[in-house]
ZAMARGU-4260 file (C-alpha; in steps of 0.2 Angstrom, whole numbers, plus 5000, padded with zeros to 4 digits):
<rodrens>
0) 4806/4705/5327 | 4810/4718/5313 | 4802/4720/5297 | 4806/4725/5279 | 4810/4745/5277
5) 4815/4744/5299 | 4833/4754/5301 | 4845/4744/5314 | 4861/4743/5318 | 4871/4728/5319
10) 4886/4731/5333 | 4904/4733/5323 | 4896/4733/5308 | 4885/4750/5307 | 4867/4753/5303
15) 4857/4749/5289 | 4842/4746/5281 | 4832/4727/5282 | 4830/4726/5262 | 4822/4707/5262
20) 4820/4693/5276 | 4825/4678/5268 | 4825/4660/5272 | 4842/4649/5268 | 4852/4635/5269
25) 4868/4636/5276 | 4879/4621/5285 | 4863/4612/5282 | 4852/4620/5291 | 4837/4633/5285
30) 4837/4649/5296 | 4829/4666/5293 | 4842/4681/5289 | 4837/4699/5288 | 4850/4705/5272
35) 4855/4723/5278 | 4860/4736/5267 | 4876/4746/5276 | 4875/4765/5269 | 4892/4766/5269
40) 4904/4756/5256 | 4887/4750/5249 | 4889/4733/5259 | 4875/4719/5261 | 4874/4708/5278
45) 4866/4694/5282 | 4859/4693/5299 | 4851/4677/5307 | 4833/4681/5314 | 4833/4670/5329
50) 4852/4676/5335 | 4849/4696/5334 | 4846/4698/5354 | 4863/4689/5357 | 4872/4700/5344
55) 4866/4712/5349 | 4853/4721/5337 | 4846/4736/5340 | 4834/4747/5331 | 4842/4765/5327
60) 4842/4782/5339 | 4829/4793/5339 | 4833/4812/5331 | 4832/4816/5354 | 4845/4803/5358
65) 4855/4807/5344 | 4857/4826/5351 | 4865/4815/5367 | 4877/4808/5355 | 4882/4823/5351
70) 4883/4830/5366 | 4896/4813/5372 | 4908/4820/5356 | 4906/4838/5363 | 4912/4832/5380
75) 4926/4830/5391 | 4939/4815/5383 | 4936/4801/5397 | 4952/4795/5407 | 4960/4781/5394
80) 4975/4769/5396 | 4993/4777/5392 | 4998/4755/5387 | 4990/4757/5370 | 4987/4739/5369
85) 4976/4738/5385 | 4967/4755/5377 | 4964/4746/5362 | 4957/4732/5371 | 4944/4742/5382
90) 4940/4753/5364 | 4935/4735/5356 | 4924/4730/5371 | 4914/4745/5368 | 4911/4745/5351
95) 4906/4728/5352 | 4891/4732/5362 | 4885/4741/5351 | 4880/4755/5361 | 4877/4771/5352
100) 4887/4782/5367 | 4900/4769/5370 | 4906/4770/5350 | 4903/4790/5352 | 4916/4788/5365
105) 4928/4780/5356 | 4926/4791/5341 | 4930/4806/5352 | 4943/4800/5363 | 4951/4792/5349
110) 4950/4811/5337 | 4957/4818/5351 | 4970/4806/5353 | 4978/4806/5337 | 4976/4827/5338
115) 4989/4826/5349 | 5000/4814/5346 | 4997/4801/5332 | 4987/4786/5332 | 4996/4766/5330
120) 4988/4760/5314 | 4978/4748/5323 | 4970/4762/5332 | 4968/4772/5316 | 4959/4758/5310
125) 4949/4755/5324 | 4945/4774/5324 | 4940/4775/5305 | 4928/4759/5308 | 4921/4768/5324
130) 4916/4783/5314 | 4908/4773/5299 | 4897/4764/5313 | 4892/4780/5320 | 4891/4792/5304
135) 4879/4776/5298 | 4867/4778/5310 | 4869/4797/5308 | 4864/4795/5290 | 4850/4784/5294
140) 4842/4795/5307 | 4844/4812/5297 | 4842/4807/5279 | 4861/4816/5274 | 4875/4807/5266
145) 4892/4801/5274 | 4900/4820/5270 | 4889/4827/5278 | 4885/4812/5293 | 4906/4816/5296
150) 4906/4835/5296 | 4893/4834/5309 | 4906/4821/5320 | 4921/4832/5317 | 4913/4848/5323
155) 4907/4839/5337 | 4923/4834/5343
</rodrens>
């Protein structure tokens, strides 16, 4: 279980910080919800406690994991799908596990995608959610603002 003040990251959603556990009622039912406060586009969420192993929850990277990341943006692009809709598919797969190097992955394949040859607009969106996951984290673990969280991606990539 997480406390008040933890920082997690909630997969296709980004990282954040646990601001209050409250209790509410909701269909009926009382269940715990961490509210999480997204850095990025100053969002709120509410995430129920007893359902975060099943979404997924996780708490951030380490500053030693995060030079990993790095180094996944840095490298090679992996072999992707020409059909764009079957690449879409296995992009979305791995940002919902919520995998710090999978979403690194789809940042820099997808970069480097629409480097060469522009990105579908479902693609670009995907890309710009898949940065704002990943710089939130980044934000997180190195106190720096999403400017600064996105330089650090682009000159990775």
């Amino acid at each position: 279980m997480f406390t008040i003040g933890d920082k997690i990251v909630y997969p296709m959603h980004g990282a954040g910080v646990i601001e209050e556990i409250e209790e509410k009622k909701i269909l009926g039912e009382v269940r715990k919800y961490y509210i999480l406060k997204v850095p990025c586009g100053d969002m709120k969420i509410m995430i129920p406690v007893d359902s975060t192993k099943q979404i997924g929850v996780r708490s951030v990277v380490t500053d030693e994991e995060l030079l990993e990341v790095i180094g996944i943006l840095a490298s090679e692009s992996s072999e992707m799908s020409t059909n764009w809709n079957r690449r879409y598919r296995e992009n979305m797969e791995k940002l919902k596990t919520g995998d710090v190097l999978e979403v690194a992955e789809v940042v820099r394949n997808l970069m480097r995608t629409d480097r060469e040859k522009k990105l579908s607009t479902g693609e670009k969106k995907m890309l710009s959610n898949a940065k704002q996951i990943l710089s939130s984290e980044i934000i997180l673990i190195k106190g720096i603002d999403i400017k600064e969280a996105n330089n650090i991606i682009d000159k990775a990539v």
